[in-house]
N, C-alpha and C positions, 0 to 999 in steps of 0.2 A: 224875275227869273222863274222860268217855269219847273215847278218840281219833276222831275222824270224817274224818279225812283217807282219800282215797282210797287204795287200796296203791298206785298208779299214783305216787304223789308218792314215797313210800319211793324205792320201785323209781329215779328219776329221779336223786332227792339221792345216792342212793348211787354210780349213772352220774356224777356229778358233781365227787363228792368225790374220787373213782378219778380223774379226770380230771385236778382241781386237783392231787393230789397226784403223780402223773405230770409235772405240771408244776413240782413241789418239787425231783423228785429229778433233771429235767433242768436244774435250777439250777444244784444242788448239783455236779449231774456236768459243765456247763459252766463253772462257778465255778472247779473244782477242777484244770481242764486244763494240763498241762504243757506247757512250750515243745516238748517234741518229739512230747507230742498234737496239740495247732497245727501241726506241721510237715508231720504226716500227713495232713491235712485235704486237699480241693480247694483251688487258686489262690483261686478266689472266696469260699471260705469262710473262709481264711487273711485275705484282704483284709480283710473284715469284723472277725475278732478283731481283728486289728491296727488297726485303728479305731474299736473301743467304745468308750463313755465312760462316765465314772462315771452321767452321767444314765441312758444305755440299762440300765445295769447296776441303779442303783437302780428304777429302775420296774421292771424286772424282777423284784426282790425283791415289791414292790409287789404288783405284780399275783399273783402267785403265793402270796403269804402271805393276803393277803387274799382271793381266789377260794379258798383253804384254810378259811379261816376263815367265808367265806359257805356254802359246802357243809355244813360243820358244823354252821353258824345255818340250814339245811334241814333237814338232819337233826330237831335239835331243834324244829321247828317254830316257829322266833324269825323275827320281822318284822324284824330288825336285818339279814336274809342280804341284803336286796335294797339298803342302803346301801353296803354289803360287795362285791355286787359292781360296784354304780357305780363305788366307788372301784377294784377292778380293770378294768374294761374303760376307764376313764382312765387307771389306769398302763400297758393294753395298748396305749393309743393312742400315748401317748407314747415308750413302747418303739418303735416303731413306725415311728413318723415320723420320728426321728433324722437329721439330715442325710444321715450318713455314709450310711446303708444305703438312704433313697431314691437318692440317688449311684450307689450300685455297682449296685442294681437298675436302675435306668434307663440305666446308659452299658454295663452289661457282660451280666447276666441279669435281666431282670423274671422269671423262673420262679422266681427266687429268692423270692419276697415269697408263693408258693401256700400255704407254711403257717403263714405271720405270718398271712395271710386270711383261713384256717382256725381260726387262734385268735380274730383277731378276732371273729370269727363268734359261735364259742363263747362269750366275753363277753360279744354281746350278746344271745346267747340265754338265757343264765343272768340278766343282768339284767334282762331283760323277764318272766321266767318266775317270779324272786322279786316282782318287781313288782305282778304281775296275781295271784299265789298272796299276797302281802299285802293288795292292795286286795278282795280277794276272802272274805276271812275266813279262809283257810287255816294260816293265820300269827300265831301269836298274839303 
């Protein structure tokens, strides 16, 4: 079977994948941080660690394994990528929203929340984009 996908889609999935996976290894490397990494941090940033929770942390996983794994289901041209990234820009949101960090945004820095908004973004651009690229025929 002949590929007929535009290279313009390659091209995207590949932006994508780099993206998601970017968002692996700031996981992994926020996952990983030591009390005296935390230490180093800004006040406000410290604040934040210090009030994560399992939930912010698990949808975190979430979203990042799964926006992994959508990028992938791009790649390979699978209709399965645009449920993949529903289910991430739901775990983005939920990351997100956490009490604590609307909190600290709102009483101490809202500049804080410019690149949660950024990723937001980024979820729902990838979910819209699998979307339309499946309802479209591009996706098999």
């Amino acid at each position: 079977m002949e590929n007929t996908r535009p290279r313009w889609i390659l091209i995207a999935s590949i932006v994508l994948l780099l993206w998601n996976l970017s968002g692996v290894a700031a996981f992994f490397s926020q996952w990983t941080m030591t009390a005296k990494d935390i230490a180093a941090l800004p006040d406000i940033q410290q604040d934040m660690w210090n009030h994560a929770t399992a939930r912010g942390w698990t949808a975190y996983a979430e979203a990042v394994s799964t926006g992994t794994l959508g990028a992938i289901a791009l790649l390979l041209a699978k209709r399965w990528a645009a449920p993949l990234f529903a289910i991430s820009l739901i775990a983005v949101i939920v990351q997100f929203t956490a009490p604590n960090l609307i909190d600290i945004a709102t009483t101490k820095d809202a500049s804080i929340m410019a690149f949660p908004l950024f990723i937001f973004a980024m979820a729902v651009m990838q979910a819209t984009l699998a979307w339309r690229w499946a309802k479209s025929g591009l996706l098999a």
